[in-house]
N, CA, C and O atoms as a GROMACS GRO file, in nm:
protein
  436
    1UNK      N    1   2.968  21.845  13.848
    1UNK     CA    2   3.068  21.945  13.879
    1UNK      C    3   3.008  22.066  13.949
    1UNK      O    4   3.062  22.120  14.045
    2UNK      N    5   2.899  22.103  13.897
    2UNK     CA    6   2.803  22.238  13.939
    2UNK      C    7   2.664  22.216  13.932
    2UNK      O    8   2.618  22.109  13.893
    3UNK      N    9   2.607  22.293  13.961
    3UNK     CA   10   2.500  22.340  13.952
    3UNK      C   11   2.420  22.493  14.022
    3UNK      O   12   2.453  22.557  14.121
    4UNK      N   13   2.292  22.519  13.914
    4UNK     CA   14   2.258  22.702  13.919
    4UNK      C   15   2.106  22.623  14.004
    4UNK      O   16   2.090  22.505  13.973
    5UNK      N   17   2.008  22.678  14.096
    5UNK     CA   18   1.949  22.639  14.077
    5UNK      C   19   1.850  22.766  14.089
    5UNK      O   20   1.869  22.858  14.169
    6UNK      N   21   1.748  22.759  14.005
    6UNK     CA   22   1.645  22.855  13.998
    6UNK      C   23   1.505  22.864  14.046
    6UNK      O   24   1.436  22.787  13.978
    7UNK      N   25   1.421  22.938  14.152
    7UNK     CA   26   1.329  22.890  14.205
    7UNK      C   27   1.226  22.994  14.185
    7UNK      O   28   1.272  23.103  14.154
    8UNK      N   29   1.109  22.985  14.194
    8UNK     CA   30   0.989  23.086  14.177
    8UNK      C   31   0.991  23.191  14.325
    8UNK      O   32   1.010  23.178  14.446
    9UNK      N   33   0.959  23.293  14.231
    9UNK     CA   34   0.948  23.409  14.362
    9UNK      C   35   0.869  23.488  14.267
    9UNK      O   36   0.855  23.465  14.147
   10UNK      N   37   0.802  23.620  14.363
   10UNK     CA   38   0.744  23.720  14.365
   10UNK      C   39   0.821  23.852  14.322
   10UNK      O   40   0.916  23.892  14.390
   11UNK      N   41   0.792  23.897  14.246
   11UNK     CA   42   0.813  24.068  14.235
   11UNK      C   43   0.708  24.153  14.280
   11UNK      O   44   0.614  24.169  14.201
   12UNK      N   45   0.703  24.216  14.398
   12UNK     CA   46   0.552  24.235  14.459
   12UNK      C   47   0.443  24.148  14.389
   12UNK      O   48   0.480  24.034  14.419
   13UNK      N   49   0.324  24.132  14.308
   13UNK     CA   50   0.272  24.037  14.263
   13UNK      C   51   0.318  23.986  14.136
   13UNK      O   52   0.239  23.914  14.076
   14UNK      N   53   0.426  24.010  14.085
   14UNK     CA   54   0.483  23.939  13.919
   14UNK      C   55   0.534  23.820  13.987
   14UNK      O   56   0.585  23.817  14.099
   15UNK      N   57   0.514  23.722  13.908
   15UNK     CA   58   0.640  23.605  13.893
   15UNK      C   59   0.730  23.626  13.856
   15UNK      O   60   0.743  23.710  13.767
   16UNK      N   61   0.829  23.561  13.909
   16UNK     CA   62   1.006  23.584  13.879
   16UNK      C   63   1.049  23.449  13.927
   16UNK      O   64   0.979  23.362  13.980
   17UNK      N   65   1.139  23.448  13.908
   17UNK     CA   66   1.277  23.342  13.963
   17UNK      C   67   1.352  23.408  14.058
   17UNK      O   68   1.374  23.529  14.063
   18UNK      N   69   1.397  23.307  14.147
   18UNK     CA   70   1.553  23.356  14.223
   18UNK      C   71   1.683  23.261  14.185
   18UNK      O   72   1.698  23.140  14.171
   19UNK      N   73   1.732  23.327  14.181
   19UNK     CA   74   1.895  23.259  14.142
   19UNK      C   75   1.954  23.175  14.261
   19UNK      O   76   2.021  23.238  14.343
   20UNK      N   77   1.942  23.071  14.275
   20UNK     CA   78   2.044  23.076  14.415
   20UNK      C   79   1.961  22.953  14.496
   20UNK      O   80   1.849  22.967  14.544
   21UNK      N   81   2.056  22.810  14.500
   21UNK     CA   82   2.234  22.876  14.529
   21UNK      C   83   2.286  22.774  14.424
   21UNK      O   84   2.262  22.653  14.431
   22UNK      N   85   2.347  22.822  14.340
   22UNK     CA   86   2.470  22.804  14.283
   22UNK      C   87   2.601  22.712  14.333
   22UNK      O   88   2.632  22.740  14.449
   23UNK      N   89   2.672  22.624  14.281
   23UNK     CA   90   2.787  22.585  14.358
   23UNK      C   91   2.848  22.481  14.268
   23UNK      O   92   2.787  22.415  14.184
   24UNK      N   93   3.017  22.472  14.304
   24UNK     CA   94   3.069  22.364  14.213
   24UNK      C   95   3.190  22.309  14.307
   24UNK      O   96   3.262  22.360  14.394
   25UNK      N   97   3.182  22.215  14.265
   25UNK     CA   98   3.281  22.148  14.317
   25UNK      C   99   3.441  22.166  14.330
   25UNK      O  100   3.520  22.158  14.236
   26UNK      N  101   3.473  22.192  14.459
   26UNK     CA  102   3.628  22.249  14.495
   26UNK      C  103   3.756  22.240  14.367
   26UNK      O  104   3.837  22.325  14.330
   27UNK      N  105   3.736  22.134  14.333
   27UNK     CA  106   3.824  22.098  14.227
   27UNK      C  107   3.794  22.146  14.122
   27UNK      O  108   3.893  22.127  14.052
   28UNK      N  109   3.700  22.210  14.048
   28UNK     CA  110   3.641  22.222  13.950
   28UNK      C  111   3.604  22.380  13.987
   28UNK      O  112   3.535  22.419  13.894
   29UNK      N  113   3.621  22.483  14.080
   29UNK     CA  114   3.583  22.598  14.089
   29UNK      C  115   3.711  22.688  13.998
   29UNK      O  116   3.815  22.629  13.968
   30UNK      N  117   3.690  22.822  13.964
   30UNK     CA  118   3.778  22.880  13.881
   30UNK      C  119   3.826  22.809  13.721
   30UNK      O  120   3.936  22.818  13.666
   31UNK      N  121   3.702  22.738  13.675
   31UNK     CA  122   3.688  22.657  13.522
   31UNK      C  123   3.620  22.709  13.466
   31UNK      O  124   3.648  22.677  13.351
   32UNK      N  125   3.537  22.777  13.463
   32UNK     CA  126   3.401  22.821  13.416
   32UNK      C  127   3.264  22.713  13.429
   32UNK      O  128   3.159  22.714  13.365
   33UNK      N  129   3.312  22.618  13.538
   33UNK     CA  130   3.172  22.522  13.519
   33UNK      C  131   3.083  22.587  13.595
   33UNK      O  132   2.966  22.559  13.569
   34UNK      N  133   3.108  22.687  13.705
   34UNK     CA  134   2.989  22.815  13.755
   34UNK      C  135   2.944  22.877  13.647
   34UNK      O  136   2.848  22.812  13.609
   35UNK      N  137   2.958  22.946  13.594
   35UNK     CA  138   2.923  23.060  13.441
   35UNK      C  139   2.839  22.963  13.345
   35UNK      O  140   2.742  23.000  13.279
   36UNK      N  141   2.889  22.835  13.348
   36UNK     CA  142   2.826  22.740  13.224
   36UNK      C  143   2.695  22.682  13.329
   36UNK      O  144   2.587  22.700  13.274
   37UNK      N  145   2.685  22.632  13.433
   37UNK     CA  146   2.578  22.653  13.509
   37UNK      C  147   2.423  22.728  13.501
   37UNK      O  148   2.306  22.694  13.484
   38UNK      N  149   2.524  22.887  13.531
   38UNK     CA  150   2.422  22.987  13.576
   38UNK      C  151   2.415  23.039  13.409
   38UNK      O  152   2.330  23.123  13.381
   39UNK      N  153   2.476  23.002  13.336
   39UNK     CA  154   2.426  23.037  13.130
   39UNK      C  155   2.307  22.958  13.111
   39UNK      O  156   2.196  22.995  13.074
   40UNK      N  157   2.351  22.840  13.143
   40UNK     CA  158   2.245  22.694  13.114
   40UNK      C  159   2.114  22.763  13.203
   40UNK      O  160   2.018  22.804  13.139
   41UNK      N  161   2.114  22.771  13.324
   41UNK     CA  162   2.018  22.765  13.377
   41UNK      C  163   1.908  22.891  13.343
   41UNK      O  164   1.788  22.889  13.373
   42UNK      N  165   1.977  22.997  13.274
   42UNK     CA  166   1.912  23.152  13.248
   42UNK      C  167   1.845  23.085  13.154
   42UNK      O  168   1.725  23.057  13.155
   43UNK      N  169   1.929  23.059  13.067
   43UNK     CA  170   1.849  22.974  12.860
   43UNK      C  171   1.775  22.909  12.894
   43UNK      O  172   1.675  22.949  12.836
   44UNK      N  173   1.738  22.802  12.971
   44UNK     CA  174   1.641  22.735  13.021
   44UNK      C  175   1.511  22.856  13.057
   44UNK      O  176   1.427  22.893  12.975
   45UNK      N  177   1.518  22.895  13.174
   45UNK     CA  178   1.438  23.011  13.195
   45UNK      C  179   1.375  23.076  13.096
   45UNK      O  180   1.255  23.104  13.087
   46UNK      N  181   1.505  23.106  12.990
   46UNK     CA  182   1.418  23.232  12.891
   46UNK      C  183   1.392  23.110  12.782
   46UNK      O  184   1.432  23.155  12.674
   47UNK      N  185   1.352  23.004  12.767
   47UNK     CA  186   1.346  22.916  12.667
   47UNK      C  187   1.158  22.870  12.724
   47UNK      O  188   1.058  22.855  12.654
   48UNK      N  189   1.178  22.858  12.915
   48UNK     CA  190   0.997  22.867  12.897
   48UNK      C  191   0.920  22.967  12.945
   48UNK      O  192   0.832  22.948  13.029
   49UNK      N  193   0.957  23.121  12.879
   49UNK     CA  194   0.884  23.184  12.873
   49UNK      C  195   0.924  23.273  13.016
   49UNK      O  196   0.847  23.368  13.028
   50UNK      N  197   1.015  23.265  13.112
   50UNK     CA  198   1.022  23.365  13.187
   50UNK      C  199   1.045  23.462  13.126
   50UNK      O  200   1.052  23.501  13.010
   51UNK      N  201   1.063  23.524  13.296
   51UNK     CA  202   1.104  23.699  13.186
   51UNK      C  203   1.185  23.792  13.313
   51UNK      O  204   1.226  23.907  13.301
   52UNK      N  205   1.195  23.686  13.458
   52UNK     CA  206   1.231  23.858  13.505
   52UNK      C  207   1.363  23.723  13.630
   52UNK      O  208   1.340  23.608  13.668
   53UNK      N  209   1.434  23.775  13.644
   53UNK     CA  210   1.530  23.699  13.708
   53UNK      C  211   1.620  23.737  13.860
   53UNK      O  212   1.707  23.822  13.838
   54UNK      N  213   1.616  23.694  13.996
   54UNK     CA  214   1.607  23.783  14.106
   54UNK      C  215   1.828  23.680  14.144
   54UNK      O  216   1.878  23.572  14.111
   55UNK      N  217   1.863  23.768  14.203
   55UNK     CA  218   1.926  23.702  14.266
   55UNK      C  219   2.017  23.789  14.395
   55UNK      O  220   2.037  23.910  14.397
   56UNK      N  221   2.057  23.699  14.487
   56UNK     CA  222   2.128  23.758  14.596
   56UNK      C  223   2.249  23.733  14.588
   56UNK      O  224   2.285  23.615  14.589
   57UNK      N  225   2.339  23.833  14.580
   57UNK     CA  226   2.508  23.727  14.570
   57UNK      C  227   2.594  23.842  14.515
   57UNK      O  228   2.543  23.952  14.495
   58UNK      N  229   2.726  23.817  14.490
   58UNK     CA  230   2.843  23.855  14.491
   58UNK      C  231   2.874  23.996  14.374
   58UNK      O  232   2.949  23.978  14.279
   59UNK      N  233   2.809  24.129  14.396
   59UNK     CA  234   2.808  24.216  14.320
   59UNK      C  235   2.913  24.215  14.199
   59UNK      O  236   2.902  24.279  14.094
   60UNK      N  237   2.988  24.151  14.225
   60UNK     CA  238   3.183  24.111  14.090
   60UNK      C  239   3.142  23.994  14.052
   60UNK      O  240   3.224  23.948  13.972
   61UNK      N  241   3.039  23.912  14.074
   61UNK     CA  242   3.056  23.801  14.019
   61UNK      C  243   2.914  23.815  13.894
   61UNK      O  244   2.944  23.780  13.780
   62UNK      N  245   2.796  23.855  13.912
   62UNK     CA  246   2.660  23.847  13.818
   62UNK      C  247   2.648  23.920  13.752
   62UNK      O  248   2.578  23.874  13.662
   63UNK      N  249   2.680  24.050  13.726
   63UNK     CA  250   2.644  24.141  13.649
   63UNK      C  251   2.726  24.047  13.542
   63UNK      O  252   2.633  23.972  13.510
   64UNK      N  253   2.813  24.012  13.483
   64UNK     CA  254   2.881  23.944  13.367
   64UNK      C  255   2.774  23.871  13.315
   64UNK      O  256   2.782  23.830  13.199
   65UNK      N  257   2.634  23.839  13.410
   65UNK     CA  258   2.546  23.733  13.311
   65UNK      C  259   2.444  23.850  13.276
   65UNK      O  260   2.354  23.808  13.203
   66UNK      N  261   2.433  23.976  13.306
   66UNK     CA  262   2.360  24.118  13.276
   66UNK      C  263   2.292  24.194  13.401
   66UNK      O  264   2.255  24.311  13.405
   67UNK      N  265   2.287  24.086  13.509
   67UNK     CA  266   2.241  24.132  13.647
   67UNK      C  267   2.302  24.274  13.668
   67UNK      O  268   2.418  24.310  13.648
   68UNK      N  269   2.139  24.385  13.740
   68UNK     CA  270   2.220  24.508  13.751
   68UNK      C  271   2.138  24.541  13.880
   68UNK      O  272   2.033  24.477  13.888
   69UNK      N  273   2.165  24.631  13.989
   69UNK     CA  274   2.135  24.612  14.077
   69UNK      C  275   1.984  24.690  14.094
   69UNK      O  276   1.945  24.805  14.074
   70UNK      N  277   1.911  24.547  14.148
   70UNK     CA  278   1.720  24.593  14.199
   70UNK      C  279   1.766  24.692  14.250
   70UNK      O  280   1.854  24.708  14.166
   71UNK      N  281   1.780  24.772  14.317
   71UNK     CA  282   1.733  24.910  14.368
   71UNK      C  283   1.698  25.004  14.231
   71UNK      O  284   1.593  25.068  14.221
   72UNK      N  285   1.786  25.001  14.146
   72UNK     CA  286   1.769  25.071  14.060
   72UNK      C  287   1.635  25.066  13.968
   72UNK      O  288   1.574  25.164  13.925
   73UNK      N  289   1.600  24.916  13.946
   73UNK     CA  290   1.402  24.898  13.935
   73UNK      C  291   1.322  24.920  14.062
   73UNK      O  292   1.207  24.885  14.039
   74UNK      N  293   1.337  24.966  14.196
   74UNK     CA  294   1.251  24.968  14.253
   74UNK      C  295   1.228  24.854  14.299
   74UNK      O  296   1.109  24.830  14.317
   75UNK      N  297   1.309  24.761  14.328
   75UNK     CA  298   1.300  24.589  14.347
   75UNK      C  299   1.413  24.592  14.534
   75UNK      O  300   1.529  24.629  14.552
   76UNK      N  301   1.315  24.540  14.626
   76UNK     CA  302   1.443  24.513  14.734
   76UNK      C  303   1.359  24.388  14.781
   76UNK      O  304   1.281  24.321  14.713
   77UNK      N  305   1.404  24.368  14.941
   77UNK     CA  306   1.353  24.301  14.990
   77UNK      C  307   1.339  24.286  15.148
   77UNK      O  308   1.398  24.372  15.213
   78UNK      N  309   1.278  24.201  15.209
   78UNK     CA  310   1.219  24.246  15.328
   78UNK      C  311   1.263  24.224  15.429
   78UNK      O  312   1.192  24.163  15.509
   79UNK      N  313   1.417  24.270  15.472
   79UNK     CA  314   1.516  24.213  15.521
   79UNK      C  315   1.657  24.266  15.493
   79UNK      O  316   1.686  24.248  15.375
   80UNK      N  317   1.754  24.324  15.563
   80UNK     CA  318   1.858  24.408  15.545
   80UNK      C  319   1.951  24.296  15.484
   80UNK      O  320   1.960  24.181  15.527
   81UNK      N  321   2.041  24.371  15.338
   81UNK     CA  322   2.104  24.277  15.262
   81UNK      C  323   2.174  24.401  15.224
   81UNK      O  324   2.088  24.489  15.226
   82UNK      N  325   2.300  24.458  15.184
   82UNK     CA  326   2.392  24.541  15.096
   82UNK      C  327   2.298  24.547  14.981
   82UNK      O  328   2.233  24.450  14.943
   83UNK      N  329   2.293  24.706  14.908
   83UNK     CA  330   2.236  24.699  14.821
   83UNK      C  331   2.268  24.633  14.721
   83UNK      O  332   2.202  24.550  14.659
   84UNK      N  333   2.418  24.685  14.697
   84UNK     CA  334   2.494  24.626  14.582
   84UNK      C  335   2.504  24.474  14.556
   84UNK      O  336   2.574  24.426  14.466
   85UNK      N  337   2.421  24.393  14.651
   85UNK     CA  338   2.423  24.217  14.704
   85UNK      C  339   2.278  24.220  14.574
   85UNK      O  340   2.317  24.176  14.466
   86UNK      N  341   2.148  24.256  14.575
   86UNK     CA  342   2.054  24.199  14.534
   86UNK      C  343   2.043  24.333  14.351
   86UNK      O  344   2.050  24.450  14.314
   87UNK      N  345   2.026  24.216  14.314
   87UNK     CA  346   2.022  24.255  14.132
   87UNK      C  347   1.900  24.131  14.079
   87UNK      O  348   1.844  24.040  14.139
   88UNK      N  349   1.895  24.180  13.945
   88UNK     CA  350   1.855  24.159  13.912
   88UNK      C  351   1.841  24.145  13.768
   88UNK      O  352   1.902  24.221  13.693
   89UNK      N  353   1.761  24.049  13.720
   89UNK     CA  354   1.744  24.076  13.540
   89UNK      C  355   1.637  24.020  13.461
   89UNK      O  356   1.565  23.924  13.491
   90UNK      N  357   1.636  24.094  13.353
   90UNK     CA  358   1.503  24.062  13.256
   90UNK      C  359   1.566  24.018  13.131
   90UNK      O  360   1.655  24.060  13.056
   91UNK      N  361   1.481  23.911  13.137
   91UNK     CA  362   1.537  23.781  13.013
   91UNK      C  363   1.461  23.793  12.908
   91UNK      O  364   1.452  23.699  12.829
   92UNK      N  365   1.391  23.912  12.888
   92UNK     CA  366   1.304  23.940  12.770
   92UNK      C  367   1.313  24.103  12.743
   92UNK      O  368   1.241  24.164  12.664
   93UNK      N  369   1.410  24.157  12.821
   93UNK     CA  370   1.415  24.293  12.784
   93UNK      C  371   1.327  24.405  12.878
   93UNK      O  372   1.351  24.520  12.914
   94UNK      N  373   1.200  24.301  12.902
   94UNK     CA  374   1.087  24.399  12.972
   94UNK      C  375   1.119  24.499  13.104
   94UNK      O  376   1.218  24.481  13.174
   95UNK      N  377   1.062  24.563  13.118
   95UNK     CA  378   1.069  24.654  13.233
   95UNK      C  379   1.062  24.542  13.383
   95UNK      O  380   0.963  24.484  13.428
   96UNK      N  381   1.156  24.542  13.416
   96UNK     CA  382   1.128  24.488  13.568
   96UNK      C  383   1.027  24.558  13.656
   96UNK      O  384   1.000  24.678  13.662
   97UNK      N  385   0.976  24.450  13.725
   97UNK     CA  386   0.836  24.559  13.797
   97UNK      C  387   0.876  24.578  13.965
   97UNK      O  388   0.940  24.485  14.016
   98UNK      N  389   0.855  24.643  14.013
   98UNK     CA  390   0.934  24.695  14.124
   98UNK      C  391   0.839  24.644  14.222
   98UNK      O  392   0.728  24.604  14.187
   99UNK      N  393   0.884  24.644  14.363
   99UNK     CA  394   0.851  24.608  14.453
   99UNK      C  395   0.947  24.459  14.558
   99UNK      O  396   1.039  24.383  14.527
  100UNK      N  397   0.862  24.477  14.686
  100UNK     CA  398   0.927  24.365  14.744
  100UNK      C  399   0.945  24.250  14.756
  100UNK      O  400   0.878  24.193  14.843
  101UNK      N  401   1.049  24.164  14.668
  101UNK     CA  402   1.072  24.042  14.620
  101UNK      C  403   1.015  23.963  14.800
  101UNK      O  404   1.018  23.995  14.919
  102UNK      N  405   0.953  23.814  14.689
  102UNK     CA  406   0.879  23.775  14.806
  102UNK      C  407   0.923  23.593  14.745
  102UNK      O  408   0.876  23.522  14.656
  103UNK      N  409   1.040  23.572  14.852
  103UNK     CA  410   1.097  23.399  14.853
  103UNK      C  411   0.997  23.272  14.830
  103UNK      O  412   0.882  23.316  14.822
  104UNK      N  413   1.000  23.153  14.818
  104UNK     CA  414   0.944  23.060  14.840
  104UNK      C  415   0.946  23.030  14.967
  104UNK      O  416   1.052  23.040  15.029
  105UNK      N  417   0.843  22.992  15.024
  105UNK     CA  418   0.849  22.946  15.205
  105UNK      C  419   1.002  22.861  15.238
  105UNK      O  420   1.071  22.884  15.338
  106UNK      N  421   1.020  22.806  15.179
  106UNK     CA  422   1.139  22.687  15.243
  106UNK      C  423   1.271  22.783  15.235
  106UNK      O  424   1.360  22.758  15.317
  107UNK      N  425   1.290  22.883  15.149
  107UNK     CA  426   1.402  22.992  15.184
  107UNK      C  427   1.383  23.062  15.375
  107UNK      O  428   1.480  23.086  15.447
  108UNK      N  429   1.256  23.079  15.411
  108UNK     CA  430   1.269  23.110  15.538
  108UNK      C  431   1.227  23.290  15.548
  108UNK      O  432   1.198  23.341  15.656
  109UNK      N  433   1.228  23.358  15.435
  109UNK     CA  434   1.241  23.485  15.440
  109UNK      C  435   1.132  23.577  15.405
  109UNK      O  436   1.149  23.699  15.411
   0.00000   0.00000   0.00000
């Protein structure tokens, strides 16, 4: 029906995850099988030991999973995006560490 998918990235030199991309099937969008997705896929995360969580996307739609927006840690990236677009979160509470989030090569960025 869906799926979250989560990939390794940079927080200037921390490890993190990026969120994205996300997606469910036409018939099945407005169910909660997005939310049960991107739940599953965080618990996973904080189950091996991550801790800091990046994503690009729909300012009304992420903060509901605690995402609040990187600028406010000192977190952007290297490439013009709406601020209110890139957030972020820590799956252990910790201080997010600031700096310029840095993609996996096959993102392009």
């Amino acid at each position: 029906m869906g799926y979250a998918l989560l990939t390794r990235c940079h927080i200037g030199e921390a490890e993190a995850l990026c969120l994205g991309p996300c997606a469910v099937v036409p018939e099945a969008q407005r169910s909660g099988a997005g939310g049960a997705a991107v739940r599953a896929a965080l618990a996973a995360a904080r189950e091996a030991g991550e801790r800091w969580v990046v994503v690009l996307g729909h300012p009304e739609y992420y903060p509901r999973f605690g995402f609040t927006r990187a600028s406010a840690s000192g977190v952007s990236v290297g490439f013009d995006v709406p601020d209110e677009a890139l957030m972020v979160l820590s799956l252990d509470g910790s201080a997010v560490p600031s700096g310029v989030v840095r993609y996996a090569e096959p993102f392009g960025v």
